[in-house]
C-alpha positions as CSV (number, residue, x, y, z in Angstrom):
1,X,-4.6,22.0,6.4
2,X,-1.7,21.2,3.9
3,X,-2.8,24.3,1.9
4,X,-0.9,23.2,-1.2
5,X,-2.9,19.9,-1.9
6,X,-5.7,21.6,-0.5
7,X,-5.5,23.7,-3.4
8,X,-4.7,21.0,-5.4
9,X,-8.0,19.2,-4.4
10,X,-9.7,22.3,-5.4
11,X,-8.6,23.0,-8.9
12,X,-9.1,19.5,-10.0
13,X,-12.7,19.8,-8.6
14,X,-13.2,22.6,-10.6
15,X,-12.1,21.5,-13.7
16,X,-14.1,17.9,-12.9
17,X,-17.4,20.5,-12.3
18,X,-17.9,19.0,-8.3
19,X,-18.6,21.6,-5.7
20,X,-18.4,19.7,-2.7
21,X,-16.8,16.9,-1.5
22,X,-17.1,14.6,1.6
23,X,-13.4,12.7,2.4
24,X,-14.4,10.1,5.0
25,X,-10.6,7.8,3.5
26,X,-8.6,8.1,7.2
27,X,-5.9,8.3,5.0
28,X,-6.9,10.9,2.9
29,X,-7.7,13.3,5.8
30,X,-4.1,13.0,7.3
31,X,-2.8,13.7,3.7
32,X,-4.6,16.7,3.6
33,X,-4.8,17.6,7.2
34,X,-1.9,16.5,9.0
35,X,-4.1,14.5,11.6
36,X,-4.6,10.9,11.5
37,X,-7.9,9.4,13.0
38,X,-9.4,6.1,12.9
39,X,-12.9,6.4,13.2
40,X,-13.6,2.8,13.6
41,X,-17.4,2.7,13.1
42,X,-18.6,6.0,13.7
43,X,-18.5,9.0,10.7
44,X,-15.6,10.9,10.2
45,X,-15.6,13.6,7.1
46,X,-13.3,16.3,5.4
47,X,-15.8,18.8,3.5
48,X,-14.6,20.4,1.1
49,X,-16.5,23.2,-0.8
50,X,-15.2,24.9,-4.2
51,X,-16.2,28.5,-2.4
52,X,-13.9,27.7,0.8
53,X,-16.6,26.7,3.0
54,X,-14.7,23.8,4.4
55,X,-15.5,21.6,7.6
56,X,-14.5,18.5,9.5
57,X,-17.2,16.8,10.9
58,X,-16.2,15.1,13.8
59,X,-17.1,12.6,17.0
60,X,-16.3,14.0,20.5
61,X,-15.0,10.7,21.2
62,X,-11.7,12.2,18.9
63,X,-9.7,15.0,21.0
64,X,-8.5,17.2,18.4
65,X,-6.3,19.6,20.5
66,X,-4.3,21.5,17.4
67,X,-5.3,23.6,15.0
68,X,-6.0,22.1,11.5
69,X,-7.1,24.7,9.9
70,X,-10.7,24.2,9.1
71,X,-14.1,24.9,11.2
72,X,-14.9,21.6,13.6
73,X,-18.3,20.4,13.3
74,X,-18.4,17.9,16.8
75,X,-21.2,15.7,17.6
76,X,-21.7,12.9,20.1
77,X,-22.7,9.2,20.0
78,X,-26.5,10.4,20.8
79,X,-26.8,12.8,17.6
80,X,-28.0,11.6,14.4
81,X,-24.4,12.6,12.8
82,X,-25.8,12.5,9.0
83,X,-28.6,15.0,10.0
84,X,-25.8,17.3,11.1
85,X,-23.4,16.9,7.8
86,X,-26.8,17.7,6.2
87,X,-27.5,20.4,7.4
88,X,-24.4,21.7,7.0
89,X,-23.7,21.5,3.1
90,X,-25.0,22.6,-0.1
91,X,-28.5,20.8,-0.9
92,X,-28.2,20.9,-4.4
93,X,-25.2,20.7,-7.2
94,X,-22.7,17.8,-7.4
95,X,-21.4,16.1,-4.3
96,X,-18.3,13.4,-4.3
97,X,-17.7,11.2,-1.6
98,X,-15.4,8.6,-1.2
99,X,-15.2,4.8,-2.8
100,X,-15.5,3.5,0.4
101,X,-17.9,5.3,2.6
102,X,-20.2,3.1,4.2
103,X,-23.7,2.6,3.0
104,X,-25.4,3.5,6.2
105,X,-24.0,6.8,5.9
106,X,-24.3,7.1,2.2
107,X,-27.6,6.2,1.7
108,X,-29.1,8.7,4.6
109,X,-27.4,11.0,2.7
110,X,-29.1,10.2,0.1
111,X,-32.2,10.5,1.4
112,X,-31.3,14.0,3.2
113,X,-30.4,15.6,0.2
114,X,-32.6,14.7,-3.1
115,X,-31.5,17.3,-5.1
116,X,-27.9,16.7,-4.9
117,X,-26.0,14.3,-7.1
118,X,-23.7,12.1,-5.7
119,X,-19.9,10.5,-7.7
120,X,-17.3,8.8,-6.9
121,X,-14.4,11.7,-6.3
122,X,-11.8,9.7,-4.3
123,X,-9.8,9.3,-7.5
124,X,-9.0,13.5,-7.1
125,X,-6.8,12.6,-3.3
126,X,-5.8,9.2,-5.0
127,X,-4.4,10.2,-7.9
128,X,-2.1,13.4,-5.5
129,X,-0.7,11.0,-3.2
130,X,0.2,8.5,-5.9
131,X,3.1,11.3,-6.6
132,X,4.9,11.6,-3.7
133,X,6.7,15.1,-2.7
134,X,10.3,15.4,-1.2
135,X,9.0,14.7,2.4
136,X,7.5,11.5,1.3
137,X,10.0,10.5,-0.6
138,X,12.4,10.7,2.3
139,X,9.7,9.1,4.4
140,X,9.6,6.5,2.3
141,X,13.2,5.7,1.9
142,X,13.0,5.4,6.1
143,X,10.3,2.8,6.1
144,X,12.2,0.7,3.7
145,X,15.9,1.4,5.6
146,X,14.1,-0.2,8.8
147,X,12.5,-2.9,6.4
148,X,15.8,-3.7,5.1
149,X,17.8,-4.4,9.0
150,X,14.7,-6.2,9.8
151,X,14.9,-8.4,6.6
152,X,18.6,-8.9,7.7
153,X,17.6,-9.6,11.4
154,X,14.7,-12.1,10.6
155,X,17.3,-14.6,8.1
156,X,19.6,-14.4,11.0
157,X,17.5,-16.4,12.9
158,X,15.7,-19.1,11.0
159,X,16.0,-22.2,12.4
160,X,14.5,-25.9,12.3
161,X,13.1,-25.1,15.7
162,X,10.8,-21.9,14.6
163,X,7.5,-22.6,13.0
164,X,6.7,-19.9,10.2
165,X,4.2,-18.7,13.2
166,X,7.0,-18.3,15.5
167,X,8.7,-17.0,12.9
168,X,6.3,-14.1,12.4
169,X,6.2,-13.4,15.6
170,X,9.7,-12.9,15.9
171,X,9.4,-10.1,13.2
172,X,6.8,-7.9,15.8
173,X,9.8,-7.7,18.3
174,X,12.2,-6.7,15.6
175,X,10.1,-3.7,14.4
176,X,9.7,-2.6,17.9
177,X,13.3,-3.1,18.6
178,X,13.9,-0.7,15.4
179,X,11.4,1.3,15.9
180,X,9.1,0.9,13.7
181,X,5.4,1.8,14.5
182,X,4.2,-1.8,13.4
183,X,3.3,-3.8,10.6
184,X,2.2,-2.4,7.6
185,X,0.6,-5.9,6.7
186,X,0.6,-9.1,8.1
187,X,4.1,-10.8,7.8
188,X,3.2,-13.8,4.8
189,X,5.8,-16.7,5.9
190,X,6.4,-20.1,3.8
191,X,8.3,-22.8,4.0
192,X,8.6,-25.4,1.4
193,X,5.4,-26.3,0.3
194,X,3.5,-23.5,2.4
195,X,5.4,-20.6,0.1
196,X,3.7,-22.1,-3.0
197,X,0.6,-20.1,-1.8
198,X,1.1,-16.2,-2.5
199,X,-0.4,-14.9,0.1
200,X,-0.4,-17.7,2.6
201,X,-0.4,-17.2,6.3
202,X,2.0,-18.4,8.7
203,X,1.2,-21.6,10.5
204,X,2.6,-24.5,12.4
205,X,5.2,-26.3,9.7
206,X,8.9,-25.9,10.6
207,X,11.5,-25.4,8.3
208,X,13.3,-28.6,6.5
209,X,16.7,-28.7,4.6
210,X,16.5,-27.7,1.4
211,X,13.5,-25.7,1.6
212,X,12.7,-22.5,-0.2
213,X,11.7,-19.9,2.2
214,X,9.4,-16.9,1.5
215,X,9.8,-13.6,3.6
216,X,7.5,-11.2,2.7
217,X,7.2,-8.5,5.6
218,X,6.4,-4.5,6.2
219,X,6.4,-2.0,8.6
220,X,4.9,1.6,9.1
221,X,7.2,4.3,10.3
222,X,5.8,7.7,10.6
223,X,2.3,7.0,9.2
224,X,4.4,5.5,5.4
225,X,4.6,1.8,4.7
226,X,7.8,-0.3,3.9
227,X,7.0,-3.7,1.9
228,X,9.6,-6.3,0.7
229,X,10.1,-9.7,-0.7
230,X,12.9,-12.5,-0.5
231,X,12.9,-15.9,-1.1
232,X,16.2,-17.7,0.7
233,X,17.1,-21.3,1.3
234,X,17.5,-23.9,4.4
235,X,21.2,-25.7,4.3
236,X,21.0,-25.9,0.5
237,X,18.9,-25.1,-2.9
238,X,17.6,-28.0,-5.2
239,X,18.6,-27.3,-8.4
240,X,15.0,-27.1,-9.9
241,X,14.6,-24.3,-7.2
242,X,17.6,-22.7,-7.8
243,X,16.7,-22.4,-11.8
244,X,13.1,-21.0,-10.6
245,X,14.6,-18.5,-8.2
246,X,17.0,-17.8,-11.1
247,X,14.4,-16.8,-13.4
248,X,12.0,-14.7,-11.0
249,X,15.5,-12.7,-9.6
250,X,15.8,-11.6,-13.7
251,X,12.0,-11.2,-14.0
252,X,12.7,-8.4,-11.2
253,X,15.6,-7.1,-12.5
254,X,13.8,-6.6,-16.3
255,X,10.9,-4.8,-15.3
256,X,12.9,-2.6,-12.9
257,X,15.3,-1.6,-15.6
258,X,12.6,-0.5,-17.4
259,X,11.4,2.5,-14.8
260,X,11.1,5.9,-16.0
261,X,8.6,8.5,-16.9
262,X,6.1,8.1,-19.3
263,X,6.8,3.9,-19.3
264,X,3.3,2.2,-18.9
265,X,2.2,0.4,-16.0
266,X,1.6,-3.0,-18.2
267,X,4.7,-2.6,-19.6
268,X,6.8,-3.3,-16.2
269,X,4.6,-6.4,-16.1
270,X,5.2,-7.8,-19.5
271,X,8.8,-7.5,-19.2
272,X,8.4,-9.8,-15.8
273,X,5.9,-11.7,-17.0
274,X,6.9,-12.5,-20.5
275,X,10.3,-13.8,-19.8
276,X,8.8,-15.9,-17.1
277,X,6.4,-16.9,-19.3
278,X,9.4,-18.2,-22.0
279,X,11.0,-20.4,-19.8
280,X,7.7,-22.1,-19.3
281,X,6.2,-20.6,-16.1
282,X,4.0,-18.6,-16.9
283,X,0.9,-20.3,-15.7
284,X,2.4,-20.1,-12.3
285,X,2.9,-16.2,-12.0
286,X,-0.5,-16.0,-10.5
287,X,-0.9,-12.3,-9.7
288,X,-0.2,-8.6,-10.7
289,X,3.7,-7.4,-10.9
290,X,3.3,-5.1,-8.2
291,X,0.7,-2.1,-6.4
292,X,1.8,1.4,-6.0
293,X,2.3,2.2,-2.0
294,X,2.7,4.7,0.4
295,X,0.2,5.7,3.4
296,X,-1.3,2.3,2.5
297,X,0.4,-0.2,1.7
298,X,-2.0,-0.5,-1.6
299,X,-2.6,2.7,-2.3
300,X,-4.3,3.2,-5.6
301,X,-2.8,1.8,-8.8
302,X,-1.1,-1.5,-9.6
303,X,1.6,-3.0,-12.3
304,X,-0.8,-5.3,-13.8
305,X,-1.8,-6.1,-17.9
306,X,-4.8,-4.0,-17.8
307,X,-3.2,-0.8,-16.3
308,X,-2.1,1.6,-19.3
309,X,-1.5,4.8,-17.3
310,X,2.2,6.0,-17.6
311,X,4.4,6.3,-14.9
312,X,5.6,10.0,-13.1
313,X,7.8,11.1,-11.3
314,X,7.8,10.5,-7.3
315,X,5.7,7.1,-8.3
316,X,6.4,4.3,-5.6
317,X,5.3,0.7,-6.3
318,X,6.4,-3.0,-6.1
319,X,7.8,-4.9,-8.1
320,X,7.4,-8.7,-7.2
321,X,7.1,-11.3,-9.8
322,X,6.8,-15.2,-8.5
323,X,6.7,-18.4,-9.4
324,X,4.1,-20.6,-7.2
325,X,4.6,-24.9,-8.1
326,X,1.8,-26.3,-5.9
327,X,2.9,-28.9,-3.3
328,X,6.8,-28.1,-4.1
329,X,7.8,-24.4,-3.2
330,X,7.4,-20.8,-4.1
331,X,10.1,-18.0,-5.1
332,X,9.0,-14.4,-5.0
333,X,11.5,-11.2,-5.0
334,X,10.0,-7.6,-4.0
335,X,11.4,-4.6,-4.4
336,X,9.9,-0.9,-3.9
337,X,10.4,1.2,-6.6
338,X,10.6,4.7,-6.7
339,X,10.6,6.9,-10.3
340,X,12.8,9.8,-10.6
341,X,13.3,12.1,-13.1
342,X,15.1,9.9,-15.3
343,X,15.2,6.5,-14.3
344,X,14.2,5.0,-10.7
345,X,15.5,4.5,-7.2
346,X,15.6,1.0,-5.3
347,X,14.2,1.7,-1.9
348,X,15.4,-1.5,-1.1
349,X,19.2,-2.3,-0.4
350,X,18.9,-6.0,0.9
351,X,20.7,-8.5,-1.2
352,X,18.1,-10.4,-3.1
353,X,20.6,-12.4,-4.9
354,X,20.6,-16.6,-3.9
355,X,21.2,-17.1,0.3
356,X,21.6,-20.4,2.2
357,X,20.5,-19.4,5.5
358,X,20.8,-21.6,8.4
């Protein structure tokens, strides 16, 4: 076990008056364990227990061959594995699970255990890793270093003979070549007209002169995500795209200036979304600024209107305005953002200023 977020865990459960806790998030048992499983479809759960009486509950199907620190409850694909966590907690007091436990589990639970009451505790894990430590931080900066070369790689070879689709595929080989540990998310490709839908998916129209071309691609490298944004051009830029790339570049640029502690969340995004907004785009900035990242490449949190929590140091997020005209082009710029002590650090080195590719 990571005994200082372990300890974490347990002092906010304290104060929050939960005495158990079931952590079925993948993610959330590798930040606290060390050990990442995928369960797929059969129960996995981290219990935690204010008095130390903690357990992993387990399937056999899931070698576990070190030591992490915590007793090993195994069952099979024959055992009724929701009898077993049963009988192994507390049958009364407070219980959190996590947000996205399935209901077959849940509910059995439920059933199993009357006199226990059941919340939503995932925000306690959610809210440690939105602050990332040293380690991460470093981690972090590695993703987006091997996001960056790809980035570079990927202009390099647009061409009028590539589909976005071949395009995309293209990118798999460049992680692997890098070594990266795959995508974080699936590559979103446009060209022209195709990039005027935000989170379009790459299909079979080739590039043409003059196009605006959306790359927005990540990668996973040691178990963190890299995610980045830019918009470039085939031969030559219109000039209405050229004012709209203009215009989304200093939309980025404004909200990242404004990174520091104690800034609010909605603040980053009015300072995009206002000045897009007065030169007369606004209705076409369709979605949030940006979504805090890390493990997952949406972790909990977002730069969005409604968010008025203040930013801390060892924060990472996105920032990535855009400007979507249906049936013309789109323009979006990302950047991952992380808050230091007094200001922020651009994980992202990649020139994001106007390219002609091709």
């Amino acid at each position: 076990m990571k005994t200082q977020r372990l300890n974490a865990v347990l002092e906010q459960m304290k104060k929050d008056s939960i005495d158990q806790m079931l952590v079925s998030d993948p993610y959330a048992i590798f930040y606290l364990t060390g050990k990442m499983i995928h369960p797929g479809e059969r129960l996995l759960a981290l219990y935690i227990n204010v008095n130390g009486n903690h357990k992993m509950f387990i399937n056999e199907l899931f070698p576990v061959t070190e030591d992490l620190g915590v007793e090993m409850i195994w069952f099979n694909d024959t055992q009724k594995s929701i009898e077993i966590v049963s009988k192994e907690i507390d049958q009364i007091g407070t219980i959190g699970v996590d947000k996205n436990w399935p209901a077959k589990f849940l509910l059995s639970l439920m059933d199993l255990c009357p006199k226990c009451k059941f919340i939503n505790s995932s925000y306690i894990v959610d809210t440690l890793r939105s602050s990332k430590d040293e380690e991460e931080k470093d981690l972090m900066r590695k993703a987006s270093a091997l996001n960056d070369e790809a980035m570079k790689r990927l202009k390099d070879i647009i061409n009028e003979d590539l589909t976005e689709k071949q395009l995309a595929n293209k990118l798999s080989g460049i992680y692997e070549d890098l070594g990266a540990d795959g995508f974080s998310f699936s590559p979103i490709i446009g060209f022209g007209p195709t990039g005027a839908d935000p989170h379009g998916t790459p299909g079979d129209r080739k590039v043409n002169v003059g196009d605006a071309i959306i790359l927005d691609i990540g990668c996973i490298k040691d178990q963190y995500c890299a995610d980045m944004t830019r918009t470039v051009f085939y031969k030559e830029a219109p000039d209405k795209a050229k004012e709209v790339f203009e215009i989304v570049l200093e939309a980025n640029k404004r909200a990242i200036n404004l990174v520091k502690p104690g800034v609010r969340f909605c603040d980053i995004d009015a300072a995009a979304r206002d000045y897009i907004t007065e030169k007369g785009y606004g209705k076409y900035f369709t979605h949030r600024t940006g979504h805090s990242i890390g493990l997952e490449c949406h972790d909990m949190g977002d730069v969005s209107s409604i968010n008025t929590d203040c930013l801390k140091e060892g924060m990472v997020f996105s920032v990535e305005p855009g400007i979507y005209l249906p049936g013309e082009f789109g323009v979006r710029i990302e950047d991952l953002v992380l808050v230091t002590k007094d200001g922020y650090e651009n994980l992202n080195k990649h020139d994001k200023e106007l390219v002609i590719v091709g």
